[in-house]
N, C-alpha and C positions, 0 to 999 in steps of 0.2 A: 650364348649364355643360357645354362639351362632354365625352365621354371624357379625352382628350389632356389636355385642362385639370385635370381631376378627378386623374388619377395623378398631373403634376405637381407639384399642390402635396400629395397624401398625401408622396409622394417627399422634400419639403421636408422632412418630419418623419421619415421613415422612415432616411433616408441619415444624418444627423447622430444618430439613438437606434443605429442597428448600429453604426457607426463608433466609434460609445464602448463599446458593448458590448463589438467585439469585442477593442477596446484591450486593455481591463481582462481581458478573457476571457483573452487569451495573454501577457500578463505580470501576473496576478492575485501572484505571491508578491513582484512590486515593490509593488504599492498594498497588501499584507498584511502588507508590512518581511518577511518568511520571510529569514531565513537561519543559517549554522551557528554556535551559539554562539562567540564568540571564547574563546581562552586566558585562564584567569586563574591568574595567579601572585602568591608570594608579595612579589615586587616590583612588580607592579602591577595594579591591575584594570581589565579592560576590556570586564568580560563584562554591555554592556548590548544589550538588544535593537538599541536607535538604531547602536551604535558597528560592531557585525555587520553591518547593515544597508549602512552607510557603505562597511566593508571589501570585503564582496561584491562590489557597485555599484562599487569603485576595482578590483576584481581582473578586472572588464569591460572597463578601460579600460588600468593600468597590470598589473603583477607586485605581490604583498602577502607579505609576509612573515609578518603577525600572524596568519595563518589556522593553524587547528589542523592539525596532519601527517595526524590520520587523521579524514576526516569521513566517517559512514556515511548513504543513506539509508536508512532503512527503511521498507517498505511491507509492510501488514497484509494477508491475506485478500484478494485479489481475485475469491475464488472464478466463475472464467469457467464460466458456465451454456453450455447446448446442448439438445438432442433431447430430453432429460427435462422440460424445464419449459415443451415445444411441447405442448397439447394434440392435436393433431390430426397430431401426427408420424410419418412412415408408414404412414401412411391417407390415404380421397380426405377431401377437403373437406365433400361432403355426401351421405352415404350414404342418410340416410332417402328422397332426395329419391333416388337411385338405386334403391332400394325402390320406392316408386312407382311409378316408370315399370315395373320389372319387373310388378310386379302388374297393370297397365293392357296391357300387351303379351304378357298370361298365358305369363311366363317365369317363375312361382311355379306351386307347385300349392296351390292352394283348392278345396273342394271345391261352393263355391257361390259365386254372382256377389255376392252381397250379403254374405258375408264378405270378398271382396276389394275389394269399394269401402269397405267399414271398414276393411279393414287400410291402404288408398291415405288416406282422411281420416285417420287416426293420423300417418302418415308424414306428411302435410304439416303436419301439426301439429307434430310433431317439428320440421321442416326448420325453423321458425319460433323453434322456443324452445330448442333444440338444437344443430344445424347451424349457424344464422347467428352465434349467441353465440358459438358455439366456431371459427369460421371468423376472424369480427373478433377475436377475444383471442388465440387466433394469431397473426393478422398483424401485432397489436400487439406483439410479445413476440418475433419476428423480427427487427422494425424496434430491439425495445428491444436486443435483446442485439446487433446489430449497430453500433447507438450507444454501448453499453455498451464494446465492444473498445475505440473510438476516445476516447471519456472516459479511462480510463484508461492509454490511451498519453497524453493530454495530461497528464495529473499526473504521468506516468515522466518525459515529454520534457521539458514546462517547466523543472521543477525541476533536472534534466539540466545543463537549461544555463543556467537563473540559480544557485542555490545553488552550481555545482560540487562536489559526492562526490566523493570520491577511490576509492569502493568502495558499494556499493547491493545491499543483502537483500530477499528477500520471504519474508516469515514464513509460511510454509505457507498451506494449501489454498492451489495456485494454479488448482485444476478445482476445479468445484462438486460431484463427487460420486463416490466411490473406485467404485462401482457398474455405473461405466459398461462399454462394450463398446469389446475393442480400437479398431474401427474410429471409434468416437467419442470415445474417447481421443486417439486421431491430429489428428481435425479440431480439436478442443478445445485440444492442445498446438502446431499448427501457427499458429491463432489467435493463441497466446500470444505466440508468436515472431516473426510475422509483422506483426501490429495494435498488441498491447499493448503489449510489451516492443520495439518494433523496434528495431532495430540492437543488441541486449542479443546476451550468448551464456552457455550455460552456464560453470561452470568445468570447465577439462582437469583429467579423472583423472590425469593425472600432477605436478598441481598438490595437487590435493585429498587430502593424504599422510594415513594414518593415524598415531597416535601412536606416538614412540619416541622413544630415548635421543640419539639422534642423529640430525636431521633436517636438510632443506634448507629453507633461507628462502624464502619468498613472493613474496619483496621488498625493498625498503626504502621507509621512508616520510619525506618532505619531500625527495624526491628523484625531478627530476621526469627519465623515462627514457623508453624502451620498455616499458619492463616496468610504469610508473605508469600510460601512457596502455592498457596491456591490460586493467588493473586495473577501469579508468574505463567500460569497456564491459561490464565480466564481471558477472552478476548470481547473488550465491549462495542458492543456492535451499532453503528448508526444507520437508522432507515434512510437511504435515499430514494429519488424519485423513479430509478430502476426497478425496487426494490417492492414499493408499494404504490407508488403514482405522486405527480402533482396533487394542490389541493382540487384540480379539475377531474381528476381521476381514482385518487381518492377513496377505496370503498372502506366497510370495515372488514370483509373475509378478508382483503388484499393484507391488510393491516392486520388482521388476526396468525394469518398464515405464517407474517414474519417473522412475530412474536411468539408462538408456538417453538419455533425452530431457531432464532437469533436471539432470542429475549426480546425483552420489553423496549418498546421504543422510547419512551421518555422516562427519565426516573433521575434521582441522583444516589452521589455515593461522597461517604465524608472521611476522612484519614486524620486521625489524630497525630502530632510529633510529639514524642515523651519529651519534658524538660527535664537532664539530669542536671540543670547545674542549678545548686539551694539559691547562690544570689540572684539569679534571674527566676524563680519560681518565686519571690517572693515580692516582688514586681507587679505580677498579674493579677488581673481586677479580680476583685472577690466583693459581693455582695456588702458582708457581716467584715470583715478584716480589712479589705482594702477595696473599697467603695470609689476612690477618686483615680485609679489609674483609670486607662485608656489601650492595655495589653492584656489579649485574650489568646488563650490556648492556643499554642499555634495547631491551624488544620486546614487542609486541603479541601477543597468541595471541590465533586468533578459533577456537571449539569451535562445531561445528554437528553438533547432538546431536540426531537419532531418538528422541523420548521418548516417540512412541507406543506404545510397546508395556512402558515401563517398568513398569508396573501389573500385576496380575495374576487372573485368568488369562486366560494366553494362548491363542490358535488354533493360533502358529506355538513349540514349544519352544525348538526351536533359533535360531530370529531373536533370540527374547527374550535370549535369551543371549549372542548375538553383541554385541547391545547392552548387557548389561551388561559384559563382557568391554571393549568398548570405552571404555566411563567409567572400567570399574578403568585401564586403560592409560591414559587421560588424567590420573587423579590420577597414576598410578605417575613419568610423563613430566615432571609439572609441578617447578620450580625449588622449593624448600625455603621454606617460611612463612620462615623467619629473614633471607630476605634482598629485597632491595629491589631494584625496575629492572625487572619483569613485570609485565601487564597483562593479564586474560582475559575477553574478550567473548564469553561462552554465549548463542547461536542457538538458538533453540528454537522446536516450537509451542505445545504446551499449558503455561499456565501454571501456578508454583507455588501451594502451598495456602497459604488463607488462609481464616480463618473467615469464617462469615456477618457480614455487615455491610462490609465492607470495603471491597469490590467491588459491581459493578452486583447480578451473579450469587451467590446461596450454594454452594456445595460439591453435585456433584451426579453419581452413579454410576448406571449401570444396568449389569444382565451378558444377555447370550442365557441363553436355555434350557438349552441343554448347556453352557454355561458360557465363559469370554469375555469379558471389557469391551465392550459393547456402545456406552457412550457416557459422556464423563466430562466437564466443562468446568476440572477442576483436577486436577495429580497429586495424588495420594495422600501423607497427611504424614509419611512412611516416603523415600518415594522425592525429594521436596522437601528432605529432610534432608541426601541423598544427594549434592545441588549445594551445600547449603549447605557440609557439612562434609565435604565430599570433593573435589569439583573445587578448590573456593575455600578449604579448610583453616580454617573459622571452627568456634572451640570454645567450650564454654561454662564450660570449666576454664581459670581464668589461672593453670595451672602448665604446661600446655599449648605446645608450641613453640611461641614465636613470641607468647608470651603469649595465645593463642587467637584474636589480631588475624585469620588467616589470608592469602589473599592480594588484591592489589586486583584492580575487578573490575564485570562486571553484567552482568545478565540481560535479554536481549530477545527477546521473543514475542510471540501474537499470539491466534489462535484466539475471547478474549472481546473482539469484535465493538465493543464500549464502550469497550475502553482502561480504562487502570488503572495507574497510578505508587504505587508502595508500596515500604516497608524492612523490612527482614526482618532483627531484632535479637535478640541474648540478652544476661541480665544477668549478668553471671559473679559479683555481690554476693550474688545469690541462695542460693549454696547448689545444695543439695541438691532445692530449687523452682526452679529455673531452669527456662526451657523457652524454647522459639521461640515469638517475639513476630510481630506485623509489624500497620504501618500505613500509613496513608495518607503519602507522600513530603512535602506541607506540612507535614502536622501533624510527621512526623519534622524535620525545621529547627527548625519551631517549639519543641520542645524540646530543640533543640542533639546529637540523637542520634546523628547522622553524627561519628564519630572522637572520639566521647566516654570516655574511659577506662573500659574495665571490662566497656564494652556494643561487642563485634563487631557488624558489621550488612553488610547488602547489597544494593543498590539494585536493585528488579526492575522491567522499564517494560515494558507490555503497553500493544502499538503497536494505535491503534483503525483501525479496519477502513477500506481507502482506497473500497470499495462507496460508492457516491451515497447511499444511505438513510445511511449512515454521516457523509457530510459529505466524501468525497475527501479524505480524511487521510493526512500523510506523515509519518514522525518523522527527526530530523534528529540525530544523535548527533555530537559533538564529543570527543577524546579526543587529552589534549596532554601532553608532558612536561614536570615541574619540575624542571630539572635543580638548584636550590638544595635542593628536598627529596626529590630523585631519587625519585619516584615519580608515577608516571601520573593524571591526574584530568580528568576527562568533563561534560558537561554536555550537556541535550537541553531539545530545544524538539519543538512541532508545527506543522504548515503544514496549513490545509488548504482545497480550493476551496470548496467547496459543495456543494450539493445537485445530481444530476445534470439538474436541471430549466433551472438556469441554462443550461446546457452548450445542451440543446436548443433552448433559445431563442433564444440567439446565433444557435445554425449556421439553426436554421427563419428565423428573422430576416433572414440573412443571404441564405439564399435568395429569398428574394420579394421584397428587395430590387433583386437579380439580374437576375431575371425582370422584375419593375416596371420598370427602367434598360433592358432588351432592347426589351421593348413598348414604351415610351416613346419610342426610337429607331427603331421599324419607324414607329409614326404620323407620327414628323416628319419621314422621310426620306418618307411618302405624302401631305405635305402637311397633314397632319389635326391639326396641332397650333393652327392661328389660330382664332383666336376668330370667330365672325358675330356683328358689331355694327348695329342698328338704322341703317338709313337717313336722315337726316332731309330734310326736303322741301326744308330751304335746299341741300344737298348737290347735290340734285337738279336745282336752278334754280327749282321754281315757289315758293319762298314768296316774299313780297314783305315789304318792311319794314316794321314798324307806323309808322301815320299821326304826326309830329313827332317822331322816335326819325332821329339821326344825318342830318336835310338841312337845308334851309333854309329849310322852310315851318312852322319850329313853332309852336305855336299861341300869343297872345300872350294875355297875362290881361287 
């Protein structure tokens, strides 16, 4: 079989296995059903996987109304790696073997020839178990993290544009290491903007308001504008401890530098919901008119809370401060447990605490030497308190305003790499023994804990990590208003691709398919595609017919 012939028919097989791969590779969250939980209300449910699916899939085609006003994505830990994790980074390739030759070309001083040709046999022995290992694992690891930028722009962009977000977070560490040097900083965040996130922008500091008494809106939501399609691009960014340090690490350039480039690490942002409908607008508290309800405007508040450094102690006093300074003012800001129509979405990295068992990880501290938070994977159950019953007004007294219900509400993070869905309850029956509880978010259903009298709670979803070793994981938050129970409720799913090995094999698949179609068409445009078929001698002229076969001389029995 010639060349030509041989690729053609690999090609057979080759072109219909990519073709499918890459199908599925670029609308992987159509063949996965991914999309953003639909609304459910008291008048109807519709929140199944199938029926989300359906929605999405029509909001491609026609306008849908059933979709929830504010859908978030969220995306875990990208941690974009660089220069650190190159063995052989700013260095040659192979020095021993530079060695060598120096020695051979007596550009060393030895003081004998026969210690210089041992020191030249070392080095070449080096070059071999040293040099060459560390040259190919390099080059592998260049190659990876170059693939790695573009993996993860595919799981931003896809979902970009099948799921449609109305708004899109990345849960801190979005570099692999607070350690770095300005200049690899730059290349690292320009990566990020350029590869991962493209066409993403930070949010405007003039957007990104600290908390007060009096503030300006964000926006509005289910109201598609200017201002929605800004929203749809803008990516809010959480500092993790990659990103700028622990509170033992800590600085303020570290901290300046992120800000410069990701925005503001702490700040919030408020969304108002229009109420078209007159009988339910005329409901809501007013001052002068209606003084005695307990219904206020519905709106969104998103809290993107700096909780690295909540812990203590600190490197930097005054940061630590700022930062708690900043949460008092977000409770201080916050609308009264007693009334209804708010909604508060806390941003964060490190997650809350939670006993061993619960989670992948148990509870785990380390401090430097002179002292510092060195490394923690949960806060501390002081400063976990601190969101429970301070941002979100959950108490464990039901004489407590508001019956210690506090406000509605949930927590999303990211940092433990595994993902983690859990509720975070107290039983006010208890007494005097009460204390913060929390489990797994099944098991909490499972025993009807969510909105059960008596037990406050609060749902915390630790987003697993979108890294390839992690599975390309996206989480997809839903948060919609019941305007019959005038208060806000959410639901989340995950989406996620795979392993970054698929990703590879598509695109390598792809290419040699490429290449195999190129070649394939140089040899048939040079002629080299026909077969040579065996001659036969009738072809030729000389065979003659066998004797009574087709004349008229056949033999007679």
């Amino acid at each position: 079989m010639s060349p030509a012939a041989l690729l053609r028919n690999a090609l057979r097989v080759l072109i219909p296995l990519a073709l499918a791969s890459t199908f599925y590779l670029y609308l992987y969250p159509v063949f996965l059903g991914c999309a953003f939980p639909l609304p459910q209300t008291t008048e109807h449910n519709s929140n199944s996987a199938a029926a989300a699916f359906q929605d999405t899939l029509k909001q491609h085609v026609i306008s849908s109304n059933k979709a929830a006003s504010f859908r978030l994505l969220a995306l875990g830990d990208p941690q974009l790696e660089g220069d650190t994790s190159i063995r052989n980074y700013n260095r040659e390739s192979f020095p021993h073997l530079t060695w060598a030759i120096r020695h051979l070309t007596y550009k060393t001083d030895h003081p004998s020839l026969w210690r210089r040709m041992r020191q030249v046999v070392h080095d070449l022995v080096d070059v071999f178990f040293d040099d060459i290992p560390d040259t190919l694992e390099s080059t592998r690891k260049r190659i990876d993290l170059f693939g790695n930028d573009f993996y993860l722009a595919h799981i931003y962009r896809t979902l970009r544009w099948w799921a449609k977000p109305t708004h899109v977070t990345v849960l801190g560490d979005l570099l692999g290491s607070q350690w770095i040097r300005a200049n690899e900083f730059e290349r690292r965040s320009t990566r990020f903007w350029t590869r991962s996130f493209k066409g993403g922008e930070r949010v405007p500091d003039d957007v990104a308001l600290y908390p007060a008494e009096e503030y300006e809106l964000a926006g509005f939501l289910g109201v598609e504008d200017a201002n929605a399609t800004a929203w749809r691009r803008r990516v809010i960014n959480v500092a993790g401890n990659h990103d700028i340090g622990y509170a033992g690490d800590l600085t303020v350039e570290r901290l300046e530098r992120f800000e410069r480039v990701f925005g503001k690490a702490a700040y919030e942002l408020r969304f108002e919901l229009p109420v078209t409908n007159p009988l339910a607008n005329v409901t809501i508290y007013d001052p002068e008119k209606n003084p005695g309800s307990n219904r206020l405007v519905p709106e969104l508040r998103i809290v993107n809370v700096n909780n690295m450094n909540l812990d203590t102690p600190a490197a930097d006093q005054s940061l630590q401060d700022k930062t708690y300074a900043f949460v008092n003012d977000v409770i201080n800001t916050a609308s009264a447990v007693e009334y209804a129509g708010h909604f508060t979405v806390v941003l964060t990295h490190i997650p809350l605490y939670k006993p061993e068992g619960i989670c992948v990880d148990a509870p785990y501290f380390t401090f430097h030497a002179g002292g510092g938070v060195k490394e923690q994977n949960q806060l501390s159950a002081d400063a976990s308190r601190g969101f429970l019953e301070g941002i979100f007004g959950l108490n464990g007294d039901p004489n407590a305003p508001g019956q210690g219900r506090g406000r509605r509400g949930v927590v999303l993070n990211g940092h433990d790499h595994e993902g983690c869905d859990t509720y975070h309850y107290i039983n006010q029956t208890e007494g005097d023994e009460r204390q913060w509880r929390v489990t797994r978010w099944p098991t909490a259903q499972a025993e009807n804990l969510p909105g059960k009298s008596g037990v406050p709670g609060l749902r915390e979803i630790t987003v697993r990590s979108m890294m390839g070793q992690y599975g390309g994981n996206a989480g997809l938050l839903s948060v919609w208003f019941d305007e019959k129970d005038w208060e806000w409720k959410f639901e989340f799913a995950n989406c996620a691709l795979g392993r970054q090995y698929f990703w590879w094999f598509v695109h390598v698949l792809d290419l040699i398919v490429l290449v195999g179609v190129l070649l394939y068409g140089i040899l048939k445009a040079a002629g080299l595609d026909v077969e040579k078929r065996p001659v036969s001698k009738q072809e030729n002229g000389t065979t003659k017919k066998p004797v009574g076969v087709g004349n008229g001389d056949a033999k007679k029995e």
